[in-house]
C-alpha positions in Angstrom: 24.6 38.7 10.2 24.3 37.4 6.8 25.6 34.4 7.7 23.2 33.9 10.6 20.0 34.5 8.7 21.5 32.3 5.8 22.0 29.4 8.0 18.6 29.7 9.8 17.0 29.8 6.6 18.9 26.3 5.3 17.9 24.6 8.5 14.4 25.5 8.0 14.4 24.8 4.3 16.4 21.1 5.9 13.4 20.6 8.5 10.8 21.1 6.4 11.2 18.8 4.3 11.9 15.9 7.0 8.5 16.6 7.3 6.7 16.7 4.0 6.0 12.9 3.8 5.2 10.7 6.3 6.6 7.2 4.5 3.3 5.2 6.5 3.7 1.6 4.9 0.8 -0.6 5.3 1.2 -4.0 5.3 -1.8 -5.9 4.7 -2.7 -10.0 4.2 -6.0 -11.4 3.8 -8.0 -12.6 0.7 -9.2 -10.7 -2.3 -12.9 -10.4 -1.8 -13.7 -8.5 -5.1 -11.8 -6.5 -8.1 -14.1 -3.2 -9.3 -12.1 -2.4 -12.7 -14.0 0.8 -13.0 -13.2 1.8 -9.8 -10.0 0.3 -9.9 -10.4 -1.2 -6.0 -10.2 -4.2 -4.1 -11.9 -5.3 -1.5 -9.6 -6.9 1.1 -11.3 -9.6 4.0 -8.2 -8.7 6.3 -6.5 -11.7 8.0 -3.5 -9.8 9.8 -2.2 -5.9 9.1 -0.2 -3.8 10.6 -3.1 -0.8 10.7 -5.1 -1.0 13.5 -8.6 0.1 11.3 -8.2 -2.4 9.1 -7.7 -5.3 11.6 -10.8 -4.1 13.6 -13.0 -3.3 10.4 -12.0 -7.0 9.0 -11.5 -5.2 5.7 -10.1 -2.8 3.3 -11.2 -1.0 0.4 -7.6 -0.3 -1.4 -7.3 1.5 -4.6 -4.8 0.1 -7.8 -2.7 2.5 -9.3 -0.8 2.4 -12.6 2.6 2.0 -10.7 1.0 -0.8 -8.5 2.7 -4.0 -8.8 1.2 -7.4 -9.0 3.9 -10.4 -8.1 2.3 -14.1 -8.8 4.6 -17.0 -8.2 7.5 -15.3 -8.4 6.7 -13.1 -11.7 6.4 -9.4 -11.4 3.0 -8.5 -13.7 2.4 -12.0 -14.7 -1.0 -11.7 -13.9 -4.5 -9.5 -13.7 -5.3 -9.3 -10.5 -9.2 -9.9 -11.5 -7.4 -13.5 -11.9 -6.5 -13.2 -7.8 -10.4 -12.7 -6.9 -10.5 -15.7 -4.0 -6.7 -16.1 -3.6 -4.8 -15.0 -0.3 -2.6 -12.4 -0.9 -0.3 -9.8 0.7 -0.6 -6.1 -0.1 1.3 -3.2 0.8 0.2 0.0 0.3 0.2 3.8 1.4 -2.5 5.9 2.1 -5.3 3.8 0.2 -3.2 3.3 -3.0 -1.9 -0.2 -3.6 2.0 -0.4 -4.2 2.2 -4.3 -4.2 0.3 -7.1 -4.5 1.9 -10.2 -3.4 0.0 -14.0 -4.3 0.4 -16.0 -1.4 0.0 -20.0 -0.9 -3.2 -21.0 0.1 -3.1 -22.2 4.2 -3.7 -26.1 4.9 
């Protein structure tokens, strides 16, 4: 019987967890409307995404973190991003909080 309980406990301990995040990537492009650095957001004018509100909104309202990561022409950091204000750009990001931010060539 011990044996029982102690496996039923492991596979719910096992399940559990499976659940506890739900690993929802957004992937965003579009061009940086406006940097708040008090705020620390962005305003993104949304060209393409892959979440539904943001393509029907036109925008996002995304939030930097310290573990955010800014990319520019190949260089990880290399820039602020109140230097990517007007720029196209890529962002992906999970619940609201920015992981990357990738510069992007401008369209002809």
């Amino acid at each position: 019987m011990k044996y029982i309980i102690t496996i039923l406990v492991a596979l719910a301990i096992g399940a559990g967890s499976a659940w506890a995040g739900c690993n929802k990537k957004v992937s965003s492009i579009g061009k940086l409307k406006s940097w708040d650095a008090d705020t620390k957001k962005i305003t993104l004018v949304v060209q393409l995404s892959s979440n539904a509100k943001q393509l029907e909104a036109k925008s996002a309202q995304l939030t930097m973190t310290p573990d955010s990561t800014i990319v520019h022409g190949g260089q990880v950091d290399s820039v602020n991003i109140a230097d990517v204000v007007g720029k196209r750009i890529s962002v992906l990001s999970e619940h609201g909080k920015i992981d990357y931010v990738i510069t992007l060539a401008d369209k002809s």
